[in-house]
N, C-alpha and C positions, 0 to 999 in steps of 0.2 A: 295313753301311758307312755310316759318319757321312758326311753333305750338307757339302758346302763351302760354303754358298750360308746356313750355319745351321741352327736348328731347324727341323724340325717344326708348322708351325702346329696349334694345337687343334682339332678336329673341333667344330661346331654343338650336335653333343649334349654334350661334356665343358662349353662354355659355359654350358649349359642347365642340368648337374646343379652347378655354382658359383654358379646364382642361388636364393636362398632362397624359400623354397616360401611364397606367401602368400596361397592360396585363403581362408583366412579372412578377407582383408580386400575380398573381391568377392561382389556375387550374379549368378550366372550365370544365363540367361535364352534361348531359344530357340523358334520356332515361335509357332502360334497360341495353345495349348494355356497358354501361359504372358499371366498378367495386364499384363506390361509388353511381352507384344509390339504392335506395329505392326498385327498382324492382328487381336487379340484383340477377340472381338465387345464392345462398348459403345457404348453408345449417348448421344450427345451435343448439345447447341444452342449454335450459334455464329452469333449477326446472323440470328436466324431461321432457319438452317438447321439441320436432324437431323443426323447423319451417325450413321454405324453401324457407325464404326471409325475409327483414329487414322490407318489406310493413306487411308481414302476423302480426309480432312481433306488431308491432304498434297498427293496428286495433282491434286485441283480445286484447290486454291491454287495448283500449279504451272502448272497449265492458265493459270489465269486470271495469274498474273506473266509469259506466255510469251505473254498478248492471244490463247488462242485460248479464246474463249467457246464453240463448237462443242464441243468437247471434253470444258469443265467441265462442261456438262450431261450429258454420258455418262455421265460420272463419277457424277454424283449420281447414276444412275439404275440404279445396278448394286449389287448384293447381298457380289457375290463378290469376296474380297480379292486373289485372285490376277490376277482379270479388270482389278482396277481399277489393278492396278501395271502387267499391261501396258497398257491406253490411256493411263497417264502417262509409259512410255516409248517409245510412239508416238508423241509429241507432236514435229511437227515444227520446225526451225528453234532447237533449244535453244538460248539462251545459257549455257551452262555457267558464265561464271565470274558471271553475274549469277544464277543459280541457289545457287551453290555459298554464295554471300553470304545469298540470301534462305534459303535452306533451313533454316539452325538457326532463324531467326526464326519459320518457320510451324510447323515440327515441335515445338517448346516449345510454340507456342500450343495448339496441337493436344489437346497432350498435361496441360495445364494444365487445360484445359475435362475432359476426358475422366475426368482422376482427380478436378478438385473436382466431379465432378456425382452421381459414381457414391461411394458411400460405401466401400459392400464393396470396391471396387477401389483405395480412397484406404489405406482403412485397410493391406491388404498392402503397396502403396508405403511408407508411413511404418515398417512392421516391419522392413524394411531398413537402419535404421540402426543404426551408420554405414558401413555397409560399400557399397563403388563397384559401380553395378549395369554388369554388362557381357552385351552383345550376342553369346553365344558360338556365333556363326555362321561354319562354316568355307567358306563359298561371298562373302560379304559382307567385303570389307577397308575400304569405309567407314564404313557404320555400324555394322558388326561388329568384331572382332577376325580375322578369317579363321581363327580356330583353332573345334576342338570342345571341351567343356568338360574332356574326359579325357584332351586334350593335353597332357603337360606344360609345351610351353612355354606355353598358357594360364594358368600360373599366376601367374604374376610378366610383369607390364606391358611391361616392359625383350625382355621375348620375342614379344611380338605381332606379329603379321605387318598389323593392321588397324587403321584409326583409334579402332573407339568410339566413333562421335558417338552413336547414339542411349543408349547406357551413360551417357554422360557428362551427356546434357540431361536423361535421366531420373532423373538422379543429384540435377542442380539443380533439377526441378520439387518433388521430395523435401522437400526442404533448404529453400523458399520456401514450401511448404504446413504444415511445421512452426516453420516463424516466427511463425504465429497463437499459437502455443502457449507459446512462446519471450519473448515482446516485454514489457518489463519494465509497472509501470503506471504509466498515466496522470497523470507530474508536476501537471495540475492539479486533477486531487482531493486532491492531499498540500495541506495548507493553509500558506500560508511553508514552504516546505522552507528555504528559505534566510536565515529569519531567526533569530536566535542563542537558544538558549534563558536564561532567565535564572534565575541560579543558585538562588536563593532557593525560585523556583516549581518547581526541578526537586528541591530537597532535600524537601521541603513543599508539594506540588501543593493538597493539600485544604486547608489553611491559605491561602495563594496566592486559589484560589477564594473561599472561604470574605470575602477583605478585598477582592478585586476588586466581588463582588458589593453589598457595604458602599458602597464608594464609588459606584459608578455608579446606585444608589437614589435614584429621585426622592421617594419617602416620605418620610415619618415613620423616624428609627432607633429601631430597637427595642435598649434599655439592653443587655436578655438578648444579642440577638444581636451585641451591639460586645462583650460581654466574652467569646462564644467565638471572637471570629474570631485572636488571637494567644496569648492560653493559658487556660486552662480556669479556671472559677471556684467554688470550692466555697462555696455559701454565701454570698457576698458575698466568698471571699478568693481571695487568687491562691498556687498552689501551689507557685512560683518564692520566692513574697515576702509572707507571710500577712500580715505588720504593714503594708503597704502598703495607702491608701485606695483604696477603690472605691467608684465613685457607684452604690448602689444604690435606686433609687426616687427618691425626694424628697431623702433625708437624705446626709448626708457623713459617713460614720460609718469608725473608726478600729478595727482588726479587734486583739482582744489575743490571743485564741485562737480559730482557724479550724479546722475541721473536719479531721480527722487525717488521709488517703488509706487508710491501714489499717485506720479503724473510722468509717464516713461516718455512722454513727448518734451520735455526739459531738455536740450541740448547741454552734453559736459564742457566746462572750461579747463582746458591744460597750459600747465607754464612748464616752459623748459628749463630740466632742470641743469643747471651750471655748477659748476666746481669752485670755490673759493683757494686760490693760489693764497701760499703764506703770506709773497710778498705783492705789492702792487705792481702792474706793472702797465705799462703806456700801452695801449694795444696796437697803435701803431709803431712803435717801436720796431725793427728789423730785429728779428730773432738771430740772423746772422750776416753779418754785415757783407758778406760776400754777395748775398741775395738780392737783387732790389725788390723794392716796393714791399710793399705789407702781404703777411703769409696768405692771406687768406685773397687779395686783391692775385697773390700768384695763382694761385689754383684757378680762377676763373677770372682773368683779363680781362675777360669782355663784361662782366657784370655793373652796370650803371651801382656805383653805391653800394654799402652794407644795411643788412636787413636789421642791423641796430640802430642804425643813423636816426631812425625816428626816436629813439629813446633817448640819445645824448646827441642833441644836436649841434654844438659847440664842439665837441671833440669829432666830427664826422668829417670827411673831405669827401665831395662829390667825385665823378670818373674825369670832367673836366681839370678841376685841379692838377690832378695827379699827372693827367697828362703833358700840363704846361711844366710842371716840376723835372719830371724827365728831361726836357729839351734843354731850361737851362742848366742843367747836371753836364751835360751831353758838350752846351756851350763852355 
């Protein structure tokens, strides 16, 4: 007989098999036995003190936010993790909601100090990711879940019967010791990150190098080094533009064939380059009639001949001539 009143509400368990099954995105955790419990022996320093579990941490903090110093020192003085939860729920005069506030503050600390001290116990915490570590305590609805792990409704969050705080801090202390690892580097060893690269030196770094270096030279330039800093020179020529001058050494010499790139054992041929005077003029001719002999026969007297003489043989006077010419000058 159908209800006039409507349906049938859903029974707790059809809700339960409607929620998707996500144990894979939790690590479940219980008792001493396990590394992320509260009980688990470790041993830690905090402002000088030991303690010798993340429980003892907890409850002399709470002692001591609760002003009864009597008590904290109980606390340190005891071994046992079960001993030392109850003298922190013996603690008389609770303020609960001024607890309720400090408590995630202490138990992060706690647990902060416990997993960076202890290596072995850091490293299993970081294996955890990324999956949400949870308290699956079915006696505990605050800091647990109030379920056991083989609950189904422990599987999916949305079924919990318990808050999770310590899942949840342990979750973050996680998440904040793998931040060392995580953290990009140090903007001030990149050198100008933000200054613009410029094109030239990006197409042609070694080249680039190569003419910065040139210019910021307090020396002497060396000839060699200005002619490899923008293109290569074979011989005295440039590979781009062989018939183009380059100063090589002393002279200014005019390149007619440069060395080949395909057979670098080619020797170059250079002509000397000459100046075309407007007018013509007799090269032996005396530039100043005060002078004798020809300018160039002055400078070097003793030279047999000029090194053009093989080119205009007709117009050349040997050193013999020259020298009978003198005498009858003289006569």
């Amino acid at each position: 007989m159908a209800s006039c009143f409507g349906a049938k509400p859903e029974s707790e368990e059809d809700e339960i098999q409607d929620l998707p099954d996500d144990r894979d995105k939790y690590e479940y955790f219980w008792k001493a036995r396990s590394p992320f419990s509260q009980w688990h022996p470790s041993k830690f320093v905090v402002d000088g003190k030991t303690y010798n579990c993340a429980e003892q941490y907890m409850m002399y903090h709470k002692a001591l936010v609760m002003k009864n110093d009597e008590l904290a020192e109980v606390i340190m003085a005891l071994d046992n993790p079960q001993e030392i939860k109850d003298v922190g729920r013996s603690i008389p005069d609770i303020d609960a909601e001024l607890w309720n506030h400090k408590s995630f503050e202490v138990v992060e600390a706690g647990n902060m100090a416990k997993f960076s001290q202890n290596e072995d116990l850091k490293q299993k915490l970081l294996h955890t990711y990324p999956r949400t570590l949870v308290e699956a305590s079915p006696h505990d609805t605050i800091w647990g879940i109030g379920l056991g792990q083989r609950d189904k409704r422990a599987w999916n969050k949305m079924s919990w019967r318990g808050q999770n705080r310590l899942g949840e801090i342990l979750t973050r202390v996680r998440d904040k010791l793998m931040g060392s690892f995580l953290e990009p580097a140090n903007p001030d060893e990149i050198e100008n990150p933000d200054e613009p690269i410029n094109q030239s030196e990006e197409e042609n770094p070694v080249e680039s190098t190569n003419r910065s270096k040139t210019k910021d030279s307090d020396g002497p330039v060396d000839q060699n080094e200005i002619a490899k800093q923008d293109k290569s020179v074979v011989n005295g020529s440039e590979k781009e533009n062989p018939d183009e001058t380059v100063v090589n050494g002393s002279e200014n010499k005019t390149v007619v064939n440069g060395h080949d790139e395909d057979n670098p054992d080619e020797p170059a041929v250079y002509q000397r380059k000459t100046e075309i005077p407007d007018e013509p003029v007799n090269r032996f001719e005396k530039a100043n009639p005060d002078e004798p002999g020809n300018r160039s026969k002055t400078e070097n007297p003793n030279e047999s001949g000029n090194r053009y003489d093989k080119e205009n043989p007709v117009e050349s006077i040997n050193g013999s001539e020259t020298e009978n010419m003198k005498k009858e000058t003289i006569v």
